[in-house]
Each structure stands twice: as C-alpha cells, then as structure tokens.
C-alpha positions as CSV (number, residue, x, y, z in Angstrom):
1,X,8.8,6.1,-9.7
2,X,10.0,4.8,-6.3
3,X,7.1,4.2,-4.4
4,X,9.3,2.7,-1.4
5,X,7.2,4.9,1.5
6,X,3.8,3.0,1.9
7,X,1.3,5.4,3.3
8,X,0.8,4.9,7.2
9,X,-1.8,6.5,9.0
10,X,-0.7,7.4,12.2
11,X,-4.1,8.0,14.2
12,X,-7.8,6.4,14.4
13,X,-9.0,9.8,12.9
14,X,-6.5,9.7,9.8
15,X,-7.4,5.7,9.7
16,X,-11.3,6.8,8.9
17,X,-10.1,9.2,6.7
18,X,-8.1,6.6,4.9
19,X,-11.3,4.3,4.3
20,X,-13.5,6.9,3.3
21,X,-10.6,7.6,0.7
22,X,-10.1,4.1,-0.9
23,X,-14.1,3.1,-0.7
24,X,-14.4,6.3,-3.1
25,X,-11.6,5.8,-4.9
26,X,-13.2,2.0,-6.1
27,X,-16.2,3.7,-7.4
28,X,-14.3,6.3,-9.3
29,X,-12.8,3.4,-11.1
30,X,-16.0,2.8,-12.2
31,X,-17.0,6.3,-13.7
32,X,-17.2,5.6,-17.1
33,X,-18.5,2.2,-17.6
34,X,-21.6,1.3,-19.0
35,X,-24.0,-1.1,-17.1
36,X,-23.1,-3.6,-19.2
37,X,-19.6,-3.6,-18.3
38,X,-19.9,-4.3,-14.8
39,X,-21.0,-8.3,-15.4
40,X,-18.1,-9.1,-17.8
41,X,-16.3,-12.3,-16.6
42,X,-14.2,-13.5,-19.5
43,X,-11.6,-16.3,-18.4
44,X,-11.8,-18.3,-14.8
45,X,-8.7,-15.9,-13.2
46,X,-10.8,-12.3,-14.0
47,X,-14.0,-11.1,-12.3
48,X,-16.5,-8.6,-12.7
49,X,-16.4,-5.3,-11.5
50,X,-19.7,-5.9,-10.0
51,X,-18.5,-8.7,-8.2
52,X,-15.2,-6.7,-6.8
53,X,-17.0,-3.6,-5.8
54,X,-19.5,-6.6,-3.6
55,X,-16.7,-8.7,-2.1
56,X,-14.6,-5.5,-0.5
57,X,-17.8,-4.8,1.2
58,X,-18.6,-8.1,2.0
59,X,-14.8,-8.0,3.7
60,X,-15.6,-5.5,6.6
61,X,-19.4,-6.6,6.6
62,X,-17.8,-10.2,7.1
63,X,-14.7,-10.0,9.5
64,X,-15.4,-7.1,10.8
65,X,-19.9,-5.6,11.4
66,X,-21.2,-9.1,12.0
67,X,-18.5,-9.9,14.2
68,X,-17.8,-7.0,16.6
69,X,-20.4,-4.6,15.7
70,X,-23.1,-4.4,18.0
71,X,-26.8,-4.9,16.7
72,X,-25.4,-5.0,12.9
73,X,-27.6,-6.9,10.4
74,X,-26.3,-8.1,7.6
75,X,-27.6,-6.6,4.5
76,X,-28.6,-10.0,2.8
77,X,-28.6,-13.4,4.1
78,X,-27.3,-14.9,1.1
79,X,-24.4,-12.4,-0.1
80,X,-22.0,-14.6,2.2
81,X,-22.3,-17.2,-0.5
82,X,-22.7,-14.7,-3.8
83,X,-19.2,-12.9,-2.3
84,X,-16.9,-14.8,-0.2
85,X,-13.8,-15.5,-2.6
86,X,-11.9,-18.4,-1.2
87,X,-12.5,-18.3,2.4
88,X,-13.3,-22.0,3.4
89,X,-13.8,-21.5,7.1
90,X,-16.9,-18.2,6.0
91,X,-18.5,-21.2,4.3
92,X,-19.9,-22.0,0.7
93,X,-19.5,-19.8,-2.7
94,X,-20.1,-19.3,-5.7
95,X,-17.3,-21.1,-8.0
96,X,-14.9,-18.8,-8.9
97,X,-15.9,-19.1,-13.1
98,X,-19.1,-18.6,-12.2
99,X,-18.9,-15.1,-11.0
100,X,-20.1,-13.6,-14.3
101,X,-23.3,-15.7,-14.1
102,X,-24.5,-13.6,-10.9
103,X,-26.8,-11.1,-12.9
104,X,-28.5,-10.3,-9.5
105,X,-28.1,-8.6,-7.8
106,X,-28.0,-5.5,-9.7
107,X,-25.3,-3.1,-10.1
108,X,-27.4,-0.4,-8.1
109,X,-28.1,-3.2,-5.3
110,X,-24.5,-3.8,-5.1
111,X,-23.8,0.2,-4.9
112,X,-26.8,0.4,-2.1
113,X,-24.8,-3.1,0.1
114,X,-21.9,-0.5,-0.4
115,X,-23.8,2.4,1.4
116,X,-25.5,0.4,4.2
117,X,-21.8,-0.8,5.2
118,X,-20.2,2.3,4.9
119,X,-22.9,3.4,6.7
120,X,-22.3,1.3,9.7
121,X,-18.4,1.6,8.7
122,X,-18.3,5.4,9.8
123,X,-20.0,4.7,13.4
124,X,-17.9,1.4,13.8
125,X,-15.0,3.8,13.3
126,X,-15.9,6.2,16.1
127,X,-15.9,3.3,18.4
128,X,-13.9,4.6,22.0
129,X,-12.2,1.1,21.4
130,X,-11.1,1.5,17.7
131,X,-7.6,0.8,18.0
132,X,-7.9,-2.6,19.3
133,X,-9.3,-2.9,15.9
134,X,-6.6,-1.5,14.0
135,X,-4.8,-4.3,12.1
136,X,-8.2,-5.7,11.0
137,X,-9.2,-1.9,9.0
138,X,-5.9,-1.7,7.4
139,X,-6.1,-5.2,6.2
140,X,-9.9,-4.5,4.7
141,X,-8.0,-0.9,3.1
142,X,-5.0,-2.5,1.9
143,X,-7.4,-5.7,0.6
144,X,-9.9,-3.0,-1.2
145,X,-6.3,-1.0,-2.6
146,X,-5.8,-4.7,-4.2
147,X,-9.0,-5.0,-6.0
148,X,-8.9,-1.6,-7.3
149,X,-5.9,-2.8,-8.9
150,X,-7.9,-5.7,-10.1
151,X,-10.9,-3.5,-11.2
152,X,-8.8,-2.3,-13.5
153,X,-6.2,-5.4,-15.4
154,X,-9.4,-7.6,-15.1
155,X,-12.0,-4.7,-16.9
156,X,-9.2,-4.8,-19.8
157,X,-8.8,-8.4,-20.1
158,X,-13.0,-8.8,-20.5
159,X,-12.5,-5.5,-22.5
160,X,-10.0,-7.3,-24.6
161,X,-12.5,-10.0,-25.9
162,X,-14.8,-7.2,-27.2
163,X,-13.4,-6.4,-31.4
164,X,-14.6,-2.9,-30.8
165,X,-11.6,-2.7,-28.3
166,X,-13.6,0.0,-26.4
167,X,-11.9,3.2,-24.6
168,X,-12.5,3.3,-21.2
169,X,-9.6,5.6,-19.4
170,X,-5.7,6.7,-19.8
171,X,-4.1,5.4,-16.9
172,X,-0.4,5.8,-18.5
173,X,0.2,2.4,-19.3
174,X,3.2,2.8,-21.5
175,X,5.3,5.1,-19.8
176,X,8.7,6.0,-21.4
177,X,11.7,4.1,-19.3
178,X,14.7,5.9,-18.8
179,X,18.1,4.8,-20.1
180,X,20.0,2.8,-17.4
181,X,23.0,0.4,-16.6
182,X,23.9,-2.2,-13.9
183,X,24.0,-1.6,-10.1
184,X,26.5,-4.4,-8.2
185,X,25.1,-6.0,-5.2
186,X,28.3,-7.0,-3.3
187,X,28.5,-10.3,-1.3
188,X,27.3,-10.6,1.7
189,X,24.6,-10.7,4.7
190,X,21.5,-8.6,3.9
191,X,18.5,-8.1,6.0
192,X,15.2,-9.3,3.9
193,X,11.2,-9.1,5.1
194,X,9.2,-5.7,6.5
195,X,11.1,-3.8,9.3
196,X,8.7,-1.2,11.3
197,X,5.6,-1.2,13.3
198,X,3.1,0.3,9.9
199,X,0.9,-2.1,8.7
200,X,2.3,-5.2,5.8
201,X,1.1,-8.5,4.7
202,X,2.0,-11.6,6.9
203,X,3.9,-12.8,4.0
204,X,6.6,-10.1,4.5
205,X,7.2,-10.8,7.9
206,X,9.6,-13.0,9.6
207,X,12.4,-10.5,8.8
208,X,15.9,-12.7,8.2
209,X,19.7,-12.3,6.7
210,X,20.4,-14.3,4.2
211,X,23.4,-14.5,1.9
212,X,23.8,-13.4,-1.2
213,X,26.1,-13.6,-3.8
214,X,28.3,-10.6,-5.8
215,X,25.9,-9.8,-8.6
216,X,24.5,-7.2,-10.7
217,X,21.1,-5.9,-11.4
218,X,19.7,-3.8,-13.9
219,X,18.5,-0.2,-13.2
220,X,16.1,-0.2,-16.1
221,X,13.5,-2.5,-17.5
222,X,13.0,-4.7,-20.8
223,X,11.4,-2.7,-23.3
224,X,9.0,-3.1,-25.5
225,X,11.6,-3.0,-28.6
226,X,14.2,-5.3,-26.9
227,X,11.3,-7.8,-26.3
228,X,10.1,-7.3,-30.3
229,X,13.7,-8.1,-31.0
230,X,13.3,-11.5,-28.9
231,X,10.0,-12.0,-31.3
232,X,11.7,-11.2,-34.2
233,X,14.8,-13.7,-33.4
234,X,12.6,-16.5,-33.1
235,X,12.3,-16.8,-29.3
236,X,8.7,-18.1,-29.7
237,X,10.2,-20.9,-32.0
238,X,13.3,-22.0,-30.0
239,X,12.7,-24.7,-27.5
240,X,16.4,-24.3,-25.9
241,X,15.4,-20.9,-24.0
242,X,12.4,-22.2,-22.2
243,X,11.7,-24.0,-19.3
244,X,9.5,-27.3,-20.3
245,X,6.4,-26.3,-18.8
246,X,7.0,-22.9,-20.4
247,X,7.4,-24.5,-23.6
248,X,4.5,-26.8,-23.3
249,X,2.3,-23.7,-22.6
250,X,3.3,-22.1,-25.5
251,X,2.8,-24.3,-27.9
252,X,-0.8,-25.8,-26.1
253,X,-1.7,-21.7,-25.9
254,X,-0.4,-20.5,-29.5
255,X,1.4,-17.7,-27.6
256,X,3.8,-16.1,-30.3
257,X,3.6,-12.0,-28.2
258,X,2.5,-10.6,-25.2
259,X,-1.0,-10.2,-24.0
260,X,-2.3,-7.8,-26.3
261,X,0.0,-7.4,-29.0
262,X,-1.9,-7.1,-31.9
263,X,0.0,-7.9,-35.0
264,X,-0.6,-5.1,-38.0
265,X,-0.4,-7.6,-40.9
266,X,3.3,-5.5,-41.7
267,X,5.5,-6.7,-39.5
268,X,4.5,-4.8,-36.5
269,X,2.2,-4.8,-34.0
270,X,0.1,-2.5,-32.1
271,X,-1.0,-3.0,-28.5
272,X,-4.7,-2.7,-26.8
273,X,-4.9,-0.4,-23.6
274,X,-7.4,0.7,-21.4
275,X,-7.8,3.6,-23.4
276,X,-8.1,1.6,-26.9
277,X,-5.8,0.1,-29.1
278,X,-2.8,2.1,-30.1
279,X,0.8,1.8,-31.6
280,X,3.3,-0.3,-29.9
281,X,5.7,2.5,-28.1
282,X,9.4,0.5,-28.4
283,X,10.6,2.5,-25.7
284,X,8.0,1.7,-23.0
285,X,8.7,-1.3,-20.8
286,X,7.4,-4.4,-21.7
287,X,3.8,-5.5,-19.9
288,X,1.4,-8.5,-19.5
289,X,3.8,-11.4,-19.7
290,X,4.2,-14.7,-18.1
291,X,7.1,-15.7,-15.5
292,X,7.9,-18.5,-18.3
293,X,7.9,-15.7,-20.9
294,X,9.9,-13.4,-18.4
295,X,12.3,-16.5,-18.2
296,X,13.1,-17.2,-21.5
297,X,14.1,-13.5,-23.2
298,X,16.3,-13.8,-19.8
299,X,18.0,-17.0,-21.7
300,X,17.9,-15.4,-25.1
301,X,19.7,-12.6,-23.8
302,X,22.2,-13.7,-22.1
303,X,21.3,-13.0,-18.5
304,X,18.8,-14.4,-15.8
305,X,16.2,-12.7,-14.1
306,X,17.1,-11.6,-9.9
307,X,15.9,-13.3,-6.6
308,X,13.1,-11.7,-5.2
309,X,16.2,-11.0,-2.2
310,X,18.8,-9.6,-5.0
311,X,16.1,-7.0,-5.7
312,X,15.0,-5.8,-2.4
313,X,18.9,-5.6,-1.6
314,X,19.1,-3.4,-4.9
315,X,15.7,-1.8,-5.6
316,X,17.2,1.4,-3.5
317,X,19.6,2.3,-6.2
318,X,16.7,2.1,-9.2
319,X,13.2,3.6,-9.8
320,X,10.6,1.0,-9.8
321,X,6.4,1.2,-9.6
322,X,5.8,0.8,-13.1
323,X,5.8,-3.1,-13.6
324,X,5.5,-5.9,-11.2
325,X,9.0,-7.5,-12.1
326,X,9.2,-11.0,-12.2
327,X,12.4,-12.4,-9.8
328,X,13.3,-16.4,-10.1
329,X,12.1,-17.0,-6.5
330,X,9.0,-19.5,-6.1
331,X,6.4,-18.2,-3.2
332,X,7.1,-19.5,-0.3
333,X,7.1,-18.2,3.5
334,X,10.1,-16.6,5.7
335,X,12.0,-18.4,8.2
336,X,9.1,-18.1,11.2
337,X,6.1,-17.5,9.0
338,X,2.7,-18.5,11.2
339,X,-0.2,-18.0,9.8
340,X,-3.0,-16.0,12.1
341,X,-6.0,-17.7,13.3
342,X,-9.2,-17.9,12.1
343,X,-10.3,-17.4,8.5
344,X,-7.8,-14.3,7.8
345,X,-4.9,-16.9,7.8
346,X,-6.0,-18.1,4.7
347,X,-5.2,-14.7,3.1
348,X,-1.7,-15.6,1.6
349,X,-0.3,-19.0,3.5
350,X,-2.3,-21.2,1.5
351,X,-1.2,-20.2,-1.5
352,X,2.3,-20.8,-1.0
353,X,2.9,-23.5,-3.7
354,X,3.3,-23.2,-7.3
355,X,4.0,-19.4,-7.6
356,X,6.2,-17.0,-8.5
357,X,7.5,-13.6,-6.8
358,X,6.8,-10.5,-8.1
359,X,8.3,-7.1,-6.7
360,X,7.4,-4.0,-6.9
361,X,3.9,-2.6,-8.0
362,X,2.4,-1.0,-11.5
363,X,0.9,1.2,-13.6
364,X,-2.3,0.4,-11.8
365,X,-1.0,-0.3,-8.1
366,X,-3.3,2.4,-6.1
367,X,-1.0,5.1,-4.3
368,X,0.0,4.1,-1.1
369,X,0.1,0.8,-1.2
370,X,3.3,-0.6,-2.1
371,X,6.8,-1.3,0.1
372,X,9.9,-2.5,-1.3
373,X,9.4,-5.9,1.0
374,X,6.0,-6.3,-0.6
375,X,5.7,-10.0,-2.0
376,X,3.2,-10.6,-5.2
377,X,2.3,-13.7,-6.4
378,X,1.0,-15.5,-9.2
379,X,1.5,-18.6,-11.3
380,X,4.2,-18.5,-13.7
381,X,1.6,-18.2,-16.8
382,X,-0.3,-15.4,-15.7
383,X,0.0,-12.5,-17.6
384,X,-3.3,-10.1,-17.0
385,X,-1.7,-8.3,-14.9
386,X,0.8,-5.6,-15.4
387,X,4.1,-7.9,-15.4
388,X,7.1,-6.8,-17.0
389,X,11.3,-7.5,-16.5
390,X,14.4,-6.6,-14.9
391,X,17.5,-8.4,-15.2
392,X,20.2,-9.6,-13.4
393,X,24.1,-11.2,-14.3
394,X,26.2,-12.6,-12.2
C-alpha cells in the first residue's frame, strides 16, 4: 500500500474529531486482552500496555491541562513520575525496565486517568483560542498513533515469551508481496525533508537538495523465502557479510533467524504472530530483523541496502506501508535542524546518535500517520518491530 497522503485535519472541529478517534482507537487495541496481559514487560526496550495506555494521557495531561488549562487538577500527584518516559526537564521516573514492576495502579485506574483527561480534553478543545494550540494536539495524536503501534509489536514480544503462544488478533502480518523489478534513480539534485504546512516531526524538517548518484532501487521487498535461502546458505555462519558489531551480536545473542522464526525440527520453520503461531508464508516479506541483519543478506546477495534519500527520491514509483525498510543512513538531523524549546525538544534531537533510518511504516502503523519524508529510528539490533528490506545496486 502507498500510504504517501498523511491525514491532515483541516479545522479545530475535524482536529477534536481526530482525538476522539485515536484515544478510542488505543483501547480498541486492547479488546481482547486479559487483565493479565496488560502488566507484561518482558525485555528493557518493550512496555506494558498498561503503561502505554497511561503515558499518552499523561502527554496532554502533561504539556498540555496543567499547563494552559485553566483550574485543571492533575489526576494524581505522583503519575508524573509512574509515566513520564524520558523527559528530563518533567522530572524523575520510573527506570525504563522497571515499567512492568508498576502493579498499581490498576488497569481500571489507568482506564478512569484516561476518562478524567478526555474529560477535560473535550472542553480544552472548545477553547475560542484552540488554534494557537494546534501543533501541540497533533503532536499528542500523532505521539498516541505511535504507541498504538507499540501496543501492538511490544504485546507480541511479551506474548512471545509465553510457550502457549497465545492468539490475540489478525492484523495481516504476512501479506503476500507482489512480483517486482528495479526502478533507476538518475543522477542528480533532489529535494529531501517535509514540504507543506500539515503537521510532521521536527526531524523531517529542514527541507534540502542533496546529490545523489545514478542508482537503482527495488520495487519489491525481501521475502521470507529469499531470506530462508540466506539461512540455508550459511549467512548466520559467514563472518565476511557482516559488519563487526553485527557479527559480535550474533554470536553473543545466538541469533541463527529472525525474531520469531521457530524452527520445526525438519528443516523449516514456522513463525509466531499476533494471532498464534503459524507456517512460515515464503512469499510474504521478511519481518522483525536487525539493521545488521538487514545488512548482511544485502552482502550475501550481491547488492546493498538504499540511503534513506535514494528512497524518498524513489518510494513514488513502488508500494510501500507494509515494512519499515531499513536504508544505510545513520539518524542524524537536516541541514538547519533546531530543536524547539522546552521539554518537547527532547522528542527526537536527542536521540540522534547511534541509529539507523527506517522509511516507510508497517503492518501495524495506524492509518494516517505516515509520509514518505517520515524518519524512523532505532539501533541497528532492534528487531521487535516490524522491520523488513528493500534493496538497492548501483
């Protein structure tokens, strides 16, 4: 799918409408767990749906009620500390691997913190002065459209860790990808970074030409089958196709497979999902790998993964949306990147050291919410989330 049109609400009213729809959305996420789900915490870079379903609320409470909305009172003196995530100028938290340890509040006090700041949410929003507010509610949205993406990769990485591999929901994770071949990206000048007045991250700003080399990209992604074939040859084994760090962590990790490959005992392997554990489907593309992993079936094969700028120059001429594609460009910011003031310029600038690109979106990317200029970013051995590749030859 080529989810290249973010959705832009273009008045206050349609802007209400907008939260109403992603606070419900989050708790529809939620619609078939069991209590016992919402506490699972099961490595440092996961959290528990509990804790997701407070922090978004804790986001508009936080930057948003205490600050501008007159007479608010904060639901609980102490939630500042339970659900900040890594905002050192809100104060003090909980440490990050410690999440799962917060048994209370309950799941149906965390639901009620949701009301009371919906609550005051809904006559914030009918403020005569709303719009001066504007880039500070699509921020808390498009925050909230980011944890319901976490909701889910995270609930099927604690999931994981349970043998009963339980079924939770079918979100289409292994969708069939299409035959393809190679688009050429001439040399040249191209425009990079968000263009319009809609809302985007600060990281996509500081729109800028840069050069690129003639090239080629691929109009499809790795399967599943082309990356059992990179199994099957040894890849795991062979030192020369990885980087050293990526070799270091695969031998310190005993990564031989993606994230939940599950090998059969045959020869084979099957594969857990959201919706339990099922057959591997060879012509689905490839999911839940590392950058380094991403890197080295690049080597194996003969090719190289693209520049996060090769594929925004390109990602016209394909469909993408169904992975969040690895590129070989490390995080860092635009040519006139300034952080805003104040706490909410800790949202991406910080992190801009010893990451990795991502573009596109995924299976799990909540409708709406992706641009072709969007920049994700994680360390190159992540692999929870819904990661895949595309390839590029020069």
């Amino acid at each position: 799918m080529d989810r290249s049109t973010a959705i832009q609400p273009a008045t206050v009213s349609q802007l209400g409408l907008l939260f109403q729809g992603v606070r419900e959305k989050t708790l529809a996420l939620c619609q078939n767990l069991e209590i016992e789900d919402f506490g699972l915490q099961a490595a440092v870079e996961v959290s528990p749906v509990k804790w997701h379903l407070a922090h978004t609320t804790w986001f508009f409470e936080t930057f948003l009620l205490k600050k501008y909305h007159n007479g608010y009172k904060e639901f609980h003196p102490q939630f500042n500390y339970l659900f900040n995530s890594y905002y050192n100028k809100v104060g003090e938290r909980v440490p990050r691997d410690q999440r799962g340890l917060i048994s209370r509040p309950t799941v149906d006090e965390v639901l009620a913190y949701r009301s009371h700041v919906d609550t005051h949410m809904q006559q914030f929003l009918s403020r005569s002065d709303i719009e001066e507010f504007r880039p500070l509610l699509e921020l808390g949205i498009s925050h909230e459209q980011q944890h319901q993406e976490l909701v889910l990769t995270d609930l099927k990485y604690n999931l994981f860790h349970n043998p009963l591999y339980p079924r939770i929901l079918d979100i289409g994770e292994y969708p069939i990808e299409k035959e393809g071949g190679w688009h050429p990206i001439e040399e040249g000048l191209y425009e990079i970074g968000y263009e319009g007045d809609g809302f985007c991250f600060d990281n996509e700003l500081g729109r800028h030409r840069t050069y690129l080399h003639p090239c080629e990209i691929s109009t499809r992604l790795v399967t599943n089958g082309e990356y059992l074939q990179f199994i099957l040859a040894g890849g795991y084994r062979k030192s020369e196709f990885w980087h050293s760090d990526g070799w270091a962590w695969i031998n310190a990790n005993q990564i031989k497979a993606p994230l939940y490959w599950i090998p059969d005992g045959q020869g084979a392997y099957r594969v857990y999902t959201l919706d339990g554990m099922t057959d591997l489907d060879l012509a689905a593309p490839v999911a839940h790998i590392s950058f380094y992993e991403a890197a080295a079936f690049a080597e194996w094969s003969g090719y190289r993964l693209p520049t996060e700028y090769e594929w925004e120059a390109a990602c016209h001429h394909f469909d993408w949306g169904k992975r969040w594609e690895w590129t070989n460009s490390a995080y860092l910011p635009y040519p006139g990147f300034k952080k805003p003031s104040g706490a909410i310029g800790e949202y991406n600038g910080k992190f801009m050291i010893n990451q990795m690109v991502l573009r596109g979106a995924s299976v799990t990317t909540s409708e709406g919410h992706s641009r072709y200029s969007y920049r994700n970013f994680f360390g190159p051995e992540s692999r929870w989330q819904f990661t895949g590749i595309r390839l590029a030859r020069s």
